[in-house]
C-alpha positions in Angstrom: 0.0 0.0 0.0 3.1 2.3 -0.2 1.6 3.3 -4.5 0.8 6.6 -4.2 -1.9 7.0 -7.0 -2.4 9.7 -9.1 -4.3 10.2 -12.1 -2.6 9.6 -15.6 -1.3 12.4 -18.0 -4.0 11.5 -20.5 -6.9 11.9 -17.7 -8.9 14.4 -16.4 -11.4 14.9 -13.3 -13.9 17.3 -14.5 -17.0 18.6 -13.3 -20.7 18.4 -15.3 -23.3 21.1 -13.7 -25.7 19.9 -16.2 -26.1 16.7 -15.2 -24.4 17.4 -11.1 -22.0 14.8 -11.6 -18.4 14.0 -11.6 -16.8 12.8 -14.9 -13.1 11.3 -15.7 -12.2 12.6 -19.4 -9.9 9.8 -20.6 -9.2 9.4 -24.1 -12.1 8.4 -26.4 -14.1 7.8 -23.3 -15.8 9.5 -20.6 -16.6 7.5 -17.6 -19.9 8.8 -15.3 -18.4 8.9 -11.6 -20.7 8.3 -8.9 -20.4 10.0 -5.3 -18.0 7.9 -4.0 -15.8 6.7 -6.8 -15.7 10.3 -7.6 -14.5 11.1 -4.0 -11.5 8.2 -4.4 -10.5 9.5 -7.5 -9.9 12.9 -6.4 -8.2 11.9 -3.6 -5.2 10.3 -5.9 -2.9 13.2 -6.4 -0.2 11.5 -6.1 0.8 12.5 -2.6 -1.2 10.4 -0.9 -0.8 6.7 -0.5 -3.9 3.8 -0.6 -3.1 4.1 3.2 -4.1 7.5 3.4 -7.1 7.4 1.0 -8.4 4.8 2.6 -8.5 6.4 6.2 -10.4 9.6 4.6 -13.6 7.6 3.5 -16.0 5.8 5.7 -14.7 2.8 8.4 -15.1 -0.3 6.6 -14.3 0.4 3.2 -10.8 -0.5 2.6 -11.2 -3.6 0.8 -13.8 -2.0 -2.0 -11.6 1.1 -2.1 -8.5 -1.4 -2.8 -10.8 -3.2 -5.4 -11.7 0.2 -7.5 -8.0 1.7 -7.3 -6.8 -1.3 -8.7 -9.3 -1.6 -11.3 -8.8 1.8 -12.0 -5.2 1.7 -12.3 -5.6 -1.5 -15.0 -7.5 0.6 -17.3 -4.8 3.3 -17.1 -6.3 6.4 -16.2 -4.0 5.9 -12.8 -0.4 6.1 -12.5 
């Protein structure tokens, strides 16, 4: 858990007022976040480790938050 995350070069947190959600702009794609996956991702700035992340979100969720990072990180929009 020592990976501190951060988003890749070629993706992009961005806001939608429209439709009050939370995007990630990644080539060719954009991905809808929901509340929480929205909050993990913009919590990887690269400063913090999974450690850290995971003791900012609600008791309990550690293994999920493991789960999403890593799935994240496989599609490469995290570094």
């Amino acid at each position: 858990m020592t990976w501190r995350p951060a988003l890749s070069r070629a993706a992009m947190l961005r806001h939608d007022p429209v439709r009050q959600t939370d995007l990630l702009i990644v080539p060719e794609r954009i991905v809808v976040l929901n509340e929480e996956a929205a909050a993990i991702v913009g919590l990887c700035d690269g400063e913090r480790t999974v450690a850290d992340i995971v003791a900012e979100l609600p008791e309990g969720a550690e293994a999920d938050v493991v789960e999403f990072l890593d799935r994240v990180r496989a599609e490469g929009w995290l570094r």
